[in-house]
C-alpha positions as CSV (number, residue, x, y, z in Angstrom):
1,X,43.6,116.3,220.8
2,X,42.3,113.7,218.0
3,X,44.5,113.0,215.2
4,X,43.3,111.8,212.0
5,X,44.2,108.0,213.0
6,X,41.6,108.5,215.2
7,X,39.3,109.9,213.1
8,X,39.7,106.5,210.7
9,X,39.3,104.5,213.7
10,X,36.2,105.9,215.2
11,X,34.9,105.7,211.8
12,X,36.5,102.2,210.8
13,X,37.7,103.7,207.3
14,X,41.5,103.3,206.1
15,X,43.5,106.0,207.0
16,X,44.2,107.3,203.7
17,X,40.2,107.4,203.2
18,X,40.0,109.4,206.0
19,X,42.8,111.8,205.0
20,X,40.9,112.1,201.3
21,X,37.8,113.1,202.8
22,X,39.1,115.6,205.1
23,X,41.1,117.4,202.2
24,X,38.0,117.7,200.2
25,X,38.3,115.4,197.6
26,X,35.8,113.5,196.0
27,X,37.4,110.2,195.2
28,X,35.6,108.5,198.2
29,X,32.2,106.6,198.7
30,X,28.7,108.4,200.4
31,X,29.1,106.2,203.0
32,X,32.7,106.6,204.1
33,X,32.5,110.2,203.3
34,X,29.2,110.2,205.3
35,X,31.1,107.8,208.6
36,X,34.4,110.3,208.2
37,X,32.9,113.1,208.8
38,X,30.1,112.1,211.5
39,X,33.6,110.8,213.1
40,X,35.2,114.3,212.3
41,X,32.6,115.9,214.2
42,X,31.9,113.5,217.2
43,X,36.0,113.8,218.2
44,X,36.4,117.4,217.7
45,X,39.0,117.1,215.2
46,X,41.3,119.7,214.5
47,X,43.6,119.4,211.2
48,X,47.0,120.0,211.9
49,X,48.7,123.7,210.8
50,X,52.0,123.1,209.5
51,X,51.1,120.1,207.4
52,X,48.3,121.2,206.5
53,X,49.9,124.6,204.8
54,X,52.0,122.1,203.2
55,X,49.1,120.3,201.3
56,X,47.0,123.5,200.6
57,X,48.1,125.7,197.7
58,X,46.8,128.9,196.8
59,X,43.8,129.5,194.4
60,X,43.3,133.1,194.4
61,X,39.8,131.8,194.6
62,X,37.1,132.5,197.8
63,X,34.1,130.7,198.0
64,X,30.7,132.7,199.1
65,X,27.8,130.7,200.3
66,X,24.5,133.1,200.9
67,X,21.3,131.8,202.6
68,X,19.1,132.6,200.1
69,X,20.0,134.5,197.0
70,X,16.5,135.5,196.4
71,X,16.5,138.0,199.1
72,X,17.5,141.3,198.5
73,X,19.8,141.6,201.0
74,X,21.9,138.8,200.2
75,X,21.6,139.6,196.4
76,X,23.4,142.9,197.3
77,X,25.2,141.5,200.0
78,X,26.9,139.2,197.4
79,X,27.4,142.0,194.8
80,X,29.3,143.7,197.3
81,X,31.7,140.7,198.2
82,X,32.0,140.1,194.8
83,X,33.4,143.4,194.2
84,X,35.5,143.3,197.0
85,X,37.6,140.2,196.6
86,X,38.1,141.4,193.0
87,X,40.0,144.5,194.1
88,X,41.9,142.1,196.1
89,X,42.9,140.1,193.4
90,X,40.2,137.0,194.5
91,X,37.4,135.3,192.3
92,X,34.4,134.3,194.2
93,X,32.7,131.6,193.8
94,X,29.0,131.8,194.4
95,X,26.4,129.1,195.9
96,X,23.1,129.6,197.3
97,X,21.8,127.9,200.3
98,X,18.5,128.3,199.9
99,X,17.4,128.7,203.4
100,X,18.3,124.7,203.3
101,X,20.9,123.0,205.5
102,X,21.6,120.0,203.5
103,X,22.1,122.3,200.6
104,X,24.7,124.3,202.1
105,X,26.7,121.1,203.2
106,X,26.7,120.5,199.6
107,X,28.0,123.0,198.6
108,X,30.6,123.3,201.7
109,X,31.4,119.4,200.3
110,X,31.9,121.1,196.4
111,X,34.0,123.8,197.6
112,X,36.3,121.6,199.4
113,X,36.5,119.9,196.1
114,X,37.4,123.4,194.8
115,X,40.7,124.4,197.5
116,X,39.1,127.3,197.6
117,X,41.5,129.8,199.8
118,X,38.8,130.8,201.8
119,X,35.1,130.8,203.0
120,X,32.1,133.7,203.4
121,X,29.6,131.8,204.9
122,X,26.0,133.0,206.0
123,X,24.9,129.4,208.3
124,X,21.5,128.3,207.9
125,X,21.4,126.0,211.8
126,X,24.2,124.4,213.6
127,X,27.3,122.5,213.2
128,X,26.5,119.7,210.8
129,X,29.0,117.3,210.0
130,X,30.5,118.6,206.7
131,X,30.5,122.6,208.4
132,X,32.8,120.4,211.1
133,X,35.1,119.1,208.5
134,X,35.3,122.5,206.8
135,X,36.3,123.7,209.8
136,X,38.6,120.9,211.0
137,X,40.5,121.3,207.6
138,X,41.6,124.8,208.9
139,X,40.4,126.9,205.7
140,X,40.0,130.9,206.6
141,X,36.0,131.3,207.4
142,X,34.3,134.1,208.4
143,X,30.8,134.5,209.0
144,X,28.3,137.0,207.3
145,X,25.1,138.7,209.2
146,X,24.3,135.3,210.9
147,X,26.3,132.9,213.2
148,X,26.7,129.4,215.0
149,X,26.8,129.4,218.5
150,X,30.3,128.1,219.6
151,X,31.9,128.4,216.5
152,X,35.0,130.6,216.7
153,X,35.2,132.3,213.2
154,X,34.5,135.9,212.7
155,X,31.4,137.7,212.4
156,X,30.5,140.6,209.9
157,X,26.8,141.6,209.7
158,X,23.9,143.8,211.2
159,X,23.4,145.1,214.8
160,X,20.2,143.7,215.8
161,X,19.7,144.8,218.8
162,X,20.0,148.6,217.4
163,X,17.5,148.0,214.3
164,X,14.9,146.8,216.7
165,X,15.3,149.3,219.8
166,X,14.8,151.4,216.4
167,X,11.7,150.0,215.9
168,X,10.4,150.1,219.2
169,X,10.8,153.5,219.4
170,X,8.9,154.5,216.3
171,X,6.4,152.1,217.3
172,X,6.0,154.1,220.6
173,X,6.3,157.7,218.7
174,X,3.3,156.3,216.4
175,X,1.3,155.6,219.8
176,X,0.9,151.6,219.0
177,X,0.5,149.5,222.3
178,X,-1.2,146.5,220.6
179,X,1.4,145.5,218.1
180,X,2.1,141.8,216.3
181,X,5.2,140.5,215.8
182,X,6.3,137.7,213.5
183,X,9.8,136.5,213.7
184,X,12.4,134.2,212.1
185,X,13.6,131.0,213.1
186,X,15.3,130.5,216.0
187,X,17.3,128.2,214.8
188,X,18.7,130.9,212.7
189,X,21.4,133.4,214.9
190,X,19.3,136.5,213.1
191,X,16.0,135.0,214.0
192,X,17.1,134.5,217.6
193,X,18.7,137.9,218.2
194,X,16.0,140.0,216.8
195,X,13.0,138.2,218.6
196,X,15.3,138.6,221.8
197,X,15.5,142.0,221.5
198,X,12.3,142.7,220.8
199,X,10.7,140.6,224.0
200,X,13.5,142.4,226.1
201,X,12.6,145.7,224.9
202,X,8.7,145.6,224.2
203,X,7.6,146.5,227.9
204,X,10.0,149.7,228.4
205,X,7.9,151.0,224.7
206,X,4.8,150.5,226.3
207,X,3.9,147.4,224.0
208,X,1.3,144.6,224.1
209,X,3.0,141.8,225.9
210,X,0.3,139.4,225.5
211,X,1.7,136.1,223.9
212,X,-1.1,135.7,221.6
213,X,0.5,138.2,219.4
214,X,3.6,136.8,219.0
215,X,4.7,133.6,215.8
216,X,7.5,133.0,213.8
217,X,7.7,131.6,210.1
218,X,10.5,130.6,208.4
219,X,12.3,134.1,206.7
220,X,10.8,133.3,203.6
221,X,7.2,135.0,202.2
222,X,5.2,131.6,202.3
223,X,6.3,130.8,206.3
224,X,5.4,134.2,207.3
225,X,1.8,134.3,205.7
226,X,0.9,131.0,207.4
227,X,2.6,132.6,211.2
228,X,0.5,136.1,210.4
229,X,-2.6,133.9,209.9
230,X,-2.2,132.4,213.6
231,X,-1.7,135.1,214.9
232,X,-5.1,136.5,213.1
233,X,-7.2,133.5,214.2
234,X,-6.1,134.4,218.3
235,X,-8.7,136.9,217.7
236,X,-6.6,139.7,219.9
237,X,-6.9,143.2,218.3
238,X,-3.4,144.9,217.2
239,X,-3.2,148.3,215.2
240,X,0.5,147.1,213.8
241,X,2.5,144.3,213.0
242,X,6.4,143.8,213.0
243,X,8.0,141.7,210.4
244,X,11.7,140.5,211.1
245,X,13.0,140.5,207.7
246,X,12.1,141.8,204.0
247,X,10.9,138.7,203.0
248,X,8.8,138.3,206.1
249,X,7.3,141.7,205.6
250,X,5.8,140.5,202.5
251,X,4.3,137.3,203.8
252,X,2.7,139.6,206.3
253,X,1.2,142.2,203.9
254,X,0.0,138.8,201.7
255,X,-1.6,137.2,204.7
256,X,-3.6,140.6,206.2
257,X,-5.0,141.3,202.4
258,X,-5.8,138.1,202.1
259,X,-7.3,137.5,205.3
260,X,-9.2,141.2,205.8
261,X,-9.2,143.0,202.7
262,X,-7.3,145.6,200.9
263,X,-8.9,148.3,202.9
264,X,-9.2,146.7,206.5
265,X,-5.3,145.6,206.2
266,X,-4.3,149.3,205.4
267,X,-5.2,150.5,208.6
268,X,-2.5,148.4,209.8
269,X,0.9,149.8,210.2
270,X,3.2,147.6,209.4
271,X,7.4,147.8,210.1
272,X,10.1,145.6,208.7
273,X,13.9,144.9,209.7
274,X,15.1,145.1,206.2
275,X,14.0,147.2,203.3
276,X,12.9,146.2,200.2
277,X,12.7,148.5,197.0
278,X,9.0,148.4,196.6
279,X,8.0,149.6,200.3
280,X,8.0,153.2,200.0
281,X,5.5,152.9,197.1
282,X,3.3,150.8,199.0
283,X,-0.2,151.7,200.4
284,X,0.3,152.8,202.8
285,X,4.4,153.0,202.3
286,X,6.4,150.5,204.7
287,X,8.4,152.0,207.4
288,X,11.6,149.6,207.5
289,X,14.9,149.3,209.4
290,X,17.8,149.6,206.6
291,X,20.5,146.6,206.8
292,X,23.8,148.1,205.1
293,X,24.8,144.7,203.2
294,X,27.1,146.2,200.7
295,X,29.3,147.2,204.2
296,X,28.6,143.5,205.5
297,X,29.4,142.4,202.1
298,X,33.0,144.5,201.7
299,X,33.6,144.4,205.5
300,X,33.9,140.5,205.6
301,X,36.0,140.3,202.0
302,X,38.4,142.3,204.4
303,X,38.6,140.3,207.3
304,X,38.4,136.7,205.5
305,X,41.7,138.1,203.5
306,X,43.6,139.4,206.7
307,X,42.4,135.7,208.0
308,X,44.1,134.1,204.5
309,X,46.9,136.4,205.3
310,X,47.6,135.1,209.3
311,X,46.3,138.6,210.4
312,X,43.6,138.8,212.8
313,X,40.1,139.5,212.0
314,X,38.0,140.6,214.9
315,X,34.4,141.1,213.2
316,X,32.4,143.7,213.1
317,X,28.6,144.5,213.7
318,X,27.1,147.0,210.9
319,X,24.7,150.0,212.2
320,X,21.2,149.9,211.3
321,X,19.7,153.6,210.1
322,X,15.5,153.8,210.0
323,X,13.5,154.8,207.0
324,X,10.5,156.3,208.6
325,X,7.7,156.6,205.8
326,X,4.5,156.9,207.9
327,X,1.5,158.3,207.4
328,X,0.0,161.1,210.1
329,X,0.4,159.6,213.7
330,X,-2.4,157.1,214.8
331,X,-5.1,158.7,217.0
């Protein structure tokens, strides 16, 4: 197992520059910061427990760091938490990600700063460097509706795979066979899980499985109006179109008006995994898979402070319900 001499080795730093940057504080150059933590990551380091309780004192503070605060769901999600930790005697500290992983390491880097007592922590990709020295450090983490492959840390947030065998079954009760689908990154855990489902659940529903129909954007408005539009210039007919998250759902209604007209696109049915306040007064109204984030939100306050506590957290995945809003079946 790598010790932190080896750390300082690998990335030719004095070991007390090493041990700064690995405890989060900030009295240390980019650059050695920058080699420490590259170094951190490359060896698999792995701070160790007893000294490292020694060193940490508690703050009574929890840090929560949401993908994108401009999404409903996370904007509730975080109310929730926040809520939460305050019954349990916590102050959270907020920071937005903004669907951007050098942002998030920047904040992971400030709330090291911070000896926060734990972590709530909604991943944009994969392990970068500073998420590796988070982790390495030992500090309580738990994960919130998305996750990093290989990372051991709790996860509390939606079941996927339910909220789209939900929609795949409306879909079929509404008689669509020709049906677009524009997904999230799969980069993203969320992205990933929810395109999977639906690709391993389309046939068995009597859906399209022509390739043409499916693109992905980014989870945000803009990247899905710009993946709907491919899918439009393909040419291939399709009588509804599934967006993979609220935001997403949007960028698809913006695209189709846009592209066809207010009265062409309304002849499209359109479902979303997430709901967002303004569907059900819509034209036609939304049909949408409801995400309970206020659960996710409280569920993974609990577990992060059994972590804090040395008790184990095992995760949890939230059920989805469906808000069917449609309009007379298709004929």
């Amino acid at each position: 197992m790598a010790t932190i001499k080896d750390v300082a080795a690998r990335a030719g730093v004095a070991l007390g520059t090493a041990s700064r940057v690995l405890s989060g504080s900030s009295q240390t150059s980019a650059d050695s910061r920058s080699r420490v933590l590259a170094a951190a990551a490359e060896l698999g380091y792995i701070a160790n427990g007893p000294a490292r309780s020694l060193r940490r004192a508690r703050t009574d503070v929890l840090g929560l760091l949401v993908s994108d605060i401009r999404n409903p769901f996370f904007s509730e999600l975080a109310h929730a938490a926040e809520q939460e930790a305050r019954h349990h005697g916590y102050t959270v500290l907020l920071a937005n990600a903004n669907e951007d992983a050098e942002q998030a390491d920047a904040y992971l880097q400030t709330f090291a700063g911070q000896r926060i007592d734990g972590l709530l922590f909604s991943p944009q990709s994969t392990v970068s460097p500073q998420l590796a020295a988070t982790l390495a450090s030992g500090l309580p983490l738990v994960f919130l509706n998305r996750r990093i492959e290989g990372v051991d840390a709790p996860l509390y947030g939606t079941d996927n795979a339910q909220g789209v065998e939900q929609v795949l079954a409306w879909l079929r009760s509404r008689g669509h066979h020709d049906v677009a689908f524009v997904g999230g990154p799969d980069t993203i855990s969320t992205g990933a899980e929810r395109r999977a489902a639906y690709l391993a659940g389309r046939q068995a529903h009597g859906i399209n499985t022509d390739e043409r129909l499916l693109d992905a954007g980014d989870f945000l408005a803009g990247g899905a109006a710009e993946a709907m539009s491919r899918i439009l210039d393909h040419d291939v007919p399709f009588t509804a179109v599934f967006g993979a998250n609220g935001l997403t759902t949007l960028g698809v209604v913006r695209a189709l008006r846009e592209r066809l007209g207010a009265e062409r696109a309304a002849r499209i049915e359109i479902v979303s995994f997430d709901d967002l306040d303004w569907f059900e007064f819509a034209s036609p109204p939304i049909s949408a898979v409801r995400n309970d984030a206020s659960s996710i939100g409280r569920l993974g306050v609990r577990g992060l402070v059994d972590l804090i506590a040395g008790r184990p957290a095992p995760g949890r995945r939230v059920p989805t319900t469906f808000a069917d809003r449609a309009l007379p079946a298709v004929r």
